[in-house]
MDAnalysis code that builds the backbone (N, CA, C; Angstrom):
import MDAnalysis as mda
import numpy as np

u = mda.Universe.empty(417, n_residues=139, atom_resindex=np.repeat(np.arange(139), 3), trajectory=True)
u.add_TopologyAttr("name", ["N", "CA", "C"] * 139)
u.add_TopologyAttr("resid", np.arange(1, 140))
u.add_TopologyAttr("resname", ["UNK", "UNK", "UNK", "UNK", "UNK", "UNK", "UNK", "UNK", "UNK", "UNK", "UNK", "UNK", "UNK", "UNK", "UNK", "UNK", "UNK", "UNK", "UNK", "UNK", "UNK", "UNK", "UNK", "UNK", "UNK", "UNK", "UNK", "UNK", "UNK", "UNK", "UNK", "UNK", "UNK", "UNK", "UNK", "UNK", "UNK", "UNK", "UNK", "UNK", "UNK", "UNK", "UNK", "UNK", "UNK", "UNK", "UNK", "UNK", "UNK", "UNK", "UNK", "UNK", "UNK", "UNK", "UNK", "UNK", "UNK", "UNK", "UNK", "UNK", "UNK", "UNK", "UNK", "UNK", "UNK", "UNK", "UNK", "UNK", "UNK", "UNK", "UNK", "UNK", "UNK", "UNK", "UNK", "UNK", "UNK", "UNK", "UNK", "UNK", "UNK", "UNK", "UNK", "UNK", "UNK", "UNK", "UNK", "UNK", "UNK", "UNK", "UNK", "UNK", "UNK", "UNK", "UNK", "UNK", "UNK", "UNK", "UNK", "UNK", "UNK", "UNK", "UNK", "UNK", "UNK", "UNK", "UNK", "UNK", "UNK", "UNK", "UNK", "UNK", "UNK", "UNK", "UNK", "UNK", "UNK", "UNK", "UNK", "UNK", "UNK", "UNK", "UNK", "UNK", "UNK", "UNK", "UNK", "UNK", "UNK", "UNK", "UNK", "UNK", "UNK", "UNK", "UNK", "UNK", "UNK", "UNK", "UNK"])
u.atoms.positions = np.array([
    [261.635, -135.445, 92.471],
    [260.777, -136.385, 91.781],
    [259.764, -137.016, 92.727],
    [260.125, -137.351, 93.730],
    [259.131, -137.948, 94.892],
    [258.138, -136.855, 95.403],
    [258.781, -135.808, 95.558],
    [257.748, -134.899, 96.158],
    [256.860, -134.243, 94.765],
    [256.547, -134.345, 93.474],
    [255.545, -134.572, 92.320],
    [254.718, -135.762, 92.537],
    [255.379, -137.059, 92.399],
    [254.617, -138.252, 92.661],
    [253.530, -138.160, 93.752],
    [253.999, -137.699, 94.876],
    [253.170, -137.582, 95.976],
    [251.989, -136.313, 95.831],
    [252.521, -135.399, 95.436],
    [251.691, -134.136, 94.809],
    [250.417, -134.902, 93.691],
    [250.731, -135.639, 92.696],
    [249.923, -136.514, 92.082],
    [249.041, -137.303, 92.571],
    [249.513, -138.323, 93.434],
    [249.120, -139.370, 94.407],
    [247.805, -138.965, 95.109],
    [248.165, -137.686, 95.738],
    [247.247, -137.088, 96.592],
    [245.961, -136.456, 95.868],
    [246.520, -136.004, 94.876],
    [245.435, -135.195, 93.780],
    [244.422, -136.218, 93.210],
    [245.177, -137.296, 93.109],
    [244.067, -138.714, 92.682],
    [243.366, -139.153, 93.420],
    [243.658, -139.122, 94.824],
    [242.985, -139.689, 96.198],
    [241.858, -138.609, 96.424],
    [242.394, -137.208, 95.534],
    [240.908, -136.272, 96.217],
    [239.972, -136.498, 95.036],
    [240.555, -136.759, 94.191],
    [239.343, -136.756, 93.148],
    [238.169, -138.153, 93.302],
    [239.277, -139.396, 93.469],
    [238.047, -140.918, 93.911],
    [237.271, -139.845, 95.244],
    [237.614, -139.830, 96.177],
    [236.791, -139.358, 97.379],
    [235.955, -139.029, 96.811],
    [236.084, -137.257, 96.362],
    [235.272, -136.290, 95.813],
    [233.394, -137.197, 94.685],
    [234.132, -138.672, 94.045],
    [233.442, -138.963, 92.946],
    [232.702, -140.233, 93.988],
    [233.072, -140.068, 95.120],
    [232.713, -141.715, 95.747],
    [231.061, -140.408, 96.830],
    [231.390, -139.557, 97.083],
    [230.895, -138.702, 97.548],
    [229.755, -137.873, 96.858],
    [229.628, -137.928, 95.723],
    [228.521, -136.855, 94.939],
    [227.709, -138.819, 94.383],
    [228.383, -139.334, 93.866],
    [227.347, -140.685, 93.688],
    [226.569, -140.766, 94.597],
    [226.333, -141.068, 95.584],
    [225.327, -140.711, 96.926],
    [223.868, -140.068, 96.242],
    [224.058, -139.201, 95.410],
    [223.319, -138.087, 95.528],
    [222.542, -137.865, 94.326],
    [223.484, -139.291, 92.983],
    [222.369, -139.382, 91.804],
    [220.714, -139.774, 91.806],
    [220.528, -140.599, 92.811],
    [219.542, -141.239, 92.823],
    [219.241, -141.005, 94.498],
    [217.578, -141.649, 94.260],
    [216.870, -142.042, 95.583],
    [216.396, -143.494, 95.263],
    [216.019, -143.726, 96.087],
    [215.963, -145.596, 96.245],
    [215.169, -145.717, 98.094],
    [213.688, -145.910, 97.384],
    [212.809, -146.614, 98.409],
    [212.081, -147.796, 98.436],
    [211.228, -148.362, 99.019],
    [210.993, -149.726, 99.235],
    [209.643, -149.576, 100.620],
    [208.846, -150.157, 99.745],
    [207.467, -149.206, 100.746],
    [206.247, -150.714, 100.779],
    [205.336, -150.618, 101.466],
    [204.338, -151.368, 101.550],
    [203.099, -151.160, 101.635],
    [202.263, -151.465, 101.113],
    [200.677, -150.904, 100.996],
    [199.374, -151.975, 100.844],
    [198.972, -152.246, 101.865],
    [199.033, -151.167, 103.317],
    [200.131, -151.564, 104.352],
    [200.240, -150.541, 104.814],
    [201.003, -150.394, 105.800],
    [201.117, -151.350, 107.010],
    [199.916, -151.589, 107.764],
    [199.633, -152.535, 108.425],
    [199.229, -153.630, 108.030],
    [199.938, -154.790, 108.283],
    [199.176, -156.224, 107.719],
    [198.772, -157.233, 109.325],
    [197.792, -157.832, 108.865],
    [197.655, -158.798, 110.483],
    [196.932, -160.409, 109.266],
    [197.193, -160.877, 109.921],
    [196.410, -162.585, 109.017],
    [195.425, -162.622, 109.047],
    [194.545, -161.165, 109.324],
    [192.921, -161.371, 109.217],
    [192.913, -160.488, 107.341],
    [193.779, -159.951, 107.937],
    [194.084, -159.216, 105.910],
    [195.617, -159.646, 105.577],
    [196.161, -160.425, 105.427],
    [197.529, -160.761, 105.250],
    [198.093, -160.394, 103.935],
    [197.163, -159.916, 102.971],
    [197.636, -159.876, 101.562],
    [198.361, -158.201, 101.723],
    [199.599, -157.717, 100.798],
    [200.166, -156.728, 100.529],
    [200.841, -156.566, 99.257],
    [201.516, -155.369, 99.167],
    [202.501, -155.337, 97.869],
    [203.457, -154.256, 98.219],
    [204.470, -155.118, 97.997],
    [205.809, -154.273, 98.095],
    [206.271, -153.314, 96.780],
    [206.682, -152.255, 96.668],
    [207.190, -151.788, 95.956],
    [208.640, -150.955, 96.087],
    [209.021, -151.684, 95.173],
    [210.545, -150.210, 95.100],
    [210.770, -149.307, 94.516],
    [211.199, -148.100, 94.812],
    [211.305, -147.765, 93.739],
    [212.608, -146.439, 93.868],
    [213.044, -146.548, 92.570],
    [214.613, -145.935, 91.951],
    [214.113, -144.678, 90.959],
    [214.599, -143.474, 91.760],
    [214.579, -141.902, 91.164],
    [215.738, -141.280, 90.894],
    [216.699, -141.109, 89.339],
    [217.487, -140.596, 88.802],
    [217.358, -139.441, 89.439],
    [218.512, -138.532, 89.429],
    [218.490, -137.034, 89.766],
    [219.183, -136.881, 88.397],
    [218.671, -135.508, 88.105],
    [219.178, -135.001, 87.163],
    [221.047, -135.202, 87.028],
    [221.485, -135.054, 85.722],
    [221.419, -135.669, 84.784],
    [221.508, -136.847, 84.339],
    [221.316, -137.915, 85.151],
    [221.217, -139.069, 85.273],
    [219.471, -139.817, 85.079],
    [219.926, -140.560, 84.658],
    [219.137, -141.670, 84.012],
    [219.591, -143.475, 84.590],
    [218.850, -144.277, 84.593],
    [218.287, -145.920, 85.074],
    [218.824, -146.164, 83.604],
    [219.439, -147.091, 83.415],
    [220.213, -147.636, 82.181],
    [219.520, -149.130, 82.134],
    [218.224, -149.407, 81.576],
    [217.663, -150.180, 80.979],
    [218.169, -151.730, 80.479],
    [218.967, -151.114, 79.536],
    [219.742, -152.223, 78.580],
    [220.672, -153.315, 79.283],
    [221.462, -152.247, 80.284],
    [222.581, -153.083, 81.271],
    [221.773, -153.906, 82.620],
    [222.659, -154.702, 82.638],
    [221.656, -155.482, 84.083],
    [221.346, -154.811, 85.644],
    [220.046, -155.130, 85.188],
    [219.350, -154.725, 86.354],
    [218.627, -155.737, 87.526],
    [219.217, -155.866, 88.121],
    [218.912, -157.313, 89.438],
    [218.499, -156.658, 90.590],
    [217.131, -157.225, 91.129],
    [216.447, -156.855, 92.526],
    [216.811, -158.542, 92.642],
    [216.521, -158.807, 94.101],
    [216.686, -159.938, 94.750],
    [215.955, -159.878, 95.703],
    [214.450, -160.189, 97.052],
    [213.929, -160.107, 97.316],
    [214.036, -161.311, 98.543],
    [214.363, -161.037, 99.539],
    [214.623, -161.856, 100.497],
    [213.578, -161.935, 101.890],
    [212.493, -162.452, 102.316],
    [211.528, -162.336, 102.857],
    [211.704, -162.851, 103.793],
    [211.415, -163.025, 105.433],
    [211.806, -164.043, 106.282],
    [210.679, -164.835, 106.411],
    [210.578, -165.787, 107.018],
    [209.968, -167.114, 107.060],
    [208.252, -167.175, 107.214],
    [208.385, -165.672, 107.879],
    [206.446, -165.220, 108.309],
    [206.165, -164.631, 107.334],
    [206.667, -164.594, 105.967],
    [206.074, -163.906, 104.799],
    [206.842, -164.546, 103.132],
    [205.425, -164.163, 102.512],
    [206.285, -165.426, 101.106],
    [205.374, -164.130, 99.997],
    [206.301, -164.040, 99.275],
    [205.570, -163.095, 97.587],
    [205.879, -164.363, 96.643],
    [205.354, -163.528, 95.376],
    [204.778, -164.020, 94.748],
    [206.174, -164.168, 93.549],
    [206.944, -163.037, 93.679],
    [208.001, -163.463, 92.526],
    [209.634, -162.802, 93.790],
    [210.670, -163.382, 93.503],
    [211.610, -162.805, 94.192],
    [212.822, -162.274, 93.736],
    [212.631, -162.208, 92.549],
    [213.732, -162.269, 91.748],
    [213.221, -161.346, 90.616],
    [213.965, -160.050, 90.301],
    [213.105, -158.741, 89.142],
    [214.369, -159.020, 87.751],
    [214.059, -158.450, 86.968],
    [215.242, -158.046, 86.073],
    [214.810, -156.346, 85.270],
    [215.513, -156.333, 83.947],
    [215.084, -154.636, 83.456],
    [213.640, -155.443, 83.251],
    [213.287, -156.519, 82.637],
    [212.042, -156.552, 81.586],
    [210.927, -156.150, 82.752],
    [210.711, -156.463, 84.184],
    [209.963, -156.229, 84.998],
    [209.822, -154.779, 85.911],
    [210.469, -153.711, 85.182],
    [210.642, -152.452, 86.034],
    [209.228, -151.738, 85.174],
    [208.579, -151.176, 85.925],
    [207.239, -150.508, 85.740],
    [207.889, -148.776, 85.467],
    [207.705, -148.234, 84.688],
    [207.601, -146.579, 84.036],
    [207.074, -145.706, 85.014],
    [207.522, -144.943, 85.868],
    [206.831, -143.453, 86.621],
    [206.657, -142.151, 85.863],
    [206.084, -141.601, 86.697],
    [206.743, -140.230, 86.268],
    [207.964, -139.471, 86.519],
    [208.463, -138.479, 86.119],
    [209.799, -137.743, 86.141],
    [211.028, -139.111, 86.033],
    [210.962, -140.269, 84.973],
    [212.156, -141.053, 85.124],
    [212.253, -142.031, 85.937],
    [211.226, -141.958, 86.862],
    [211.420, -142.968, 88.213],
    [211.012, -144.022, 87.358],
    [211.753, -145.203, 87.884],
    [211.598, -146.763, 87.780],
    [211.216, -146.989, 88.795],
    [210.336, -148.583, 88.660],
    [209.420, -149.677, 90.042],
    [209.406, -150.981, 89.712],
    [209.187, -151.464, 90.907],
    [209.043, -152.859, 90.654],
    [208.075, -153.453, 91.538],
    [206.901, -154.274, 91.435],
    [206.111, -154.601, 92.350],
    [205.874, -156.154, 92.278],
    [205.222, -156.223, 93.852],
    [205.249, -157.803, 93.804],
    [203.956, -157.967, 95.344],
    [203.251, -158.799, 94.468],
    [202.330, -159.095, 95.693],
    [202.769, -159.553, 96.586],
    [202.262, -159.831, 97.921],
    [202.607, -160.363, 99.228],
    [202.097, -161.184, 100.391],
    [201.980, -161.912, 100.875],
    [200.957, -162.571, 102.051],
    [201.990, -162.781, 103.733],
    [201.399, -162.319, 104.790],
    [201.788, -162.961, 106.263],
    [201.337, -164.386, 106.156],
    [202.261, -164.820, 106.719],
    [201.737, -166.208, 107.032],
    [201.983, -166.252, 108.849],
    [202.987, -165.568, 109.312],
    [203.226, -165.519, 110.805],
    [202.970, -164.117, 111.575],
    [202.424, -164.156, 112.700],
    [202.543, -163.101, 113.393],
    [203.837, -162.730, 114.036],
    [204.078, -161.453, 114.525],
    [205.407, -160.754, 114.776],
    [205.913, -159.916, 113.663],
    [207.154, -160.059, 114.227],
    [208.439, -159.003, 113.486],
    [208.243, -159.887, 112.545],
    [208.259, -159.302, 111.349],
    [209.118, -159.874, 110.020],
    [209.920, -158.317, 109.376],
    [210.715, -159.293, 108.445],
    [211.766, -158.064, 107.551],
    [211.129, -158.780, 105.759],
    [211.393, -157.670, 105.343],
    [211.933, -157.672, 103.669],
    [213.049, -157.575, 103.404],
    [214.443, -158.232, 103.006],
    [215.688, -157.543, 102.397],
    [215.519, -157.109, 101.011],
    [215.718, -156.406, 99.848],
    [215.917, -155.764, 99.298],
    [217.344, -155.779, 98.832],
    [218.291, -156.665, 97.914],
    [219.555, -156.498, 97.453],
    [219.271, -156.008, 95.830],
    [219.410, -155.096, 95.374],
    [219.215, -154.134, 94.167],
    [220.755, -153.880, 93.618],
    [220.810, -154.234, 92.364],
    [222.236, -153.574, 91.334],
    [221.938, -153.059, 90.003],
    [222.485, -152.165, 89.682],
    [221.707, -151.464, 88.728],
    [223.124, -150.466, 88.221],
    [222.613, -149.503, 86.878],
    [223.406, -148.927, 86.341],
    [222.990, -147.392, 86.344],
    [223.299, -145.969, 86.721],
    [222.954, -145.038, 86.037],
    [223.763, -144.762, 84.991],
    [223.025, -143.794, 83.985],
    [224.407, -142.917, 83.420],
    [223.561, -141.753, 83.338],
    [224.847, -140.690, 82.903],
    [224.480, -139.127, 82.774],
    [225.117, -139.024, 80.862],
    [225.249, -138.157, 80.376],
    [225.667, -138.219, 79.000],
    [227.267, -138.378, 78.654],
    [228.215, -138.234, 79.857],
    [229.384, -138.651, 79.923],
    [229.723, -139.733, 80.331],
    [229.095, -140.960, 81.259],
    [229.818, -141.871, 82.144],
    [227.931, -142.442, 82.621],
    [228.777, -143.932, 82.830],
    [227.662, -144.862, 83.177],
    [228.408, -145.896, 84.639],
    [227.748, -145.710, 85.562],
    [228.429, -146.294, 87.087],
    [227.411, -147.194, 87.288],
    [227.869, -148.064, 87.652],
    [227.156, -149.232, 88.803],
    [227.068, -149.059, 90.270],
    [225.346, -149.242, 90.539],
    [225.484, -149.105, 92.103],
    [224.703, -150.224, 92.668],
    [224.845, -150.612, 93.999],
    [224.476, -151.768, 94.698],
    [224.134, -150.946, 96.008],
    [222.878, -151.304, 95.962],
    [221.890, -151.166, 97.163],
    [221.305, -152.145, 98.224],
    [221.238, -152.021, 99.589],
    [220.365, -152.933, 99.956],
    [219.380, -152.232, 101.345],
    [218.161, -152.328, 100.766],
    [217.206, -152.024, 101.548],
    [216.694, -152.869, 102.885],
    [215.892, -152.642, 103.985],
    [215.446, -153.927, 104.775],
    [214.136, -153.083, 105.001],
    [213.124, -153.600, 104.843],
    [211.803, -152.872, 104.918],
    [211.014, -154.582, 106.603],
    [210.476, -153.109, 107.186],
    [210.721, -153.868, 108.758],
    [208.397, -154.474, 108.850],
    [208.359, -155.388, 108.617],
    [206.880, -155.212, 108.664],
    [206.270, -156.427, 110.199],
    [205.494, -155.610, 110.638],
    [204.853, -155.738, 112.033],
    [203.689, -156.663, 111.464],
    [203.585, -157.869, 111.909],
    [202.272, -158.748, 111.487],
    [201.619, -158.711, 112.456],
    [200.316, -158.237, 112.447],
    [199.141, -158.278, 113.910],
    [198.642, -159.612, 113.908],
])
């Protein structure tokens, strides 16, 4: 009887792995800036993110969708906080979200990026939690 249980046990442990392992691979998830270079003689920008289903998966709309937008002290946008009603339409499925931007300090600054969201495929709908850090150089 113990040596089934364990035969079981193990068979369950390969399957979470196996399912913790191909999730990875539904989606892409970037976080970009344009332009690229900012200095306080042009300080204005816009961040964008953006979330690409892989086939057969799909961005689940309806269920909550939370960006959180964490800026450090040499930079301030304009909204920091997204939900579904604010995700912009791509092509091939991709979802976005944009948000203007200004330097206020020279140096290193960061963007954090904390993102939760839902895919599903036509069997099963998973929750995933992302967090991006987008690294921006102020001249």
């Amino acid at each position: 009887m113990k040596k089934h249980l364990l035969a079981v046990q193990l068979s369950s442990f390969l399957v979470i792995c196996t399912a913790k392992a191909e999730a990875t691979k539904n989606y892409d998830i970037s976080g970009s800036l344009t332009p690229t270079k900012v200095s306080l003689q042009k300080p204005t920008f816009t961040y964008r993110l953006e979330i690409a289903p892989k086939s057969p998966w799909r961005l689940k709309t309806e269920t909550p969708f939370q960006v959180w937008l964490k800026p450090t002290k040499g930079l301030t946008l304009d909204k920091t906080e997204f939900a579904n009603t604010d995700l912009l339409s791509l092509e091939n499925d991709k979802k976005a979200i944009q948000v203007a931007g200004k330097a206020l300090e020279k140096g290193k600054q960061r963007l954090e990026t904390h993102v939760s969201f839902f895919l599903c495929s036509d069997e099963v709908c998973q929750r995933f939690k992302e967090e991006i850090s987008v690294k921006v150089e102020v001249q």
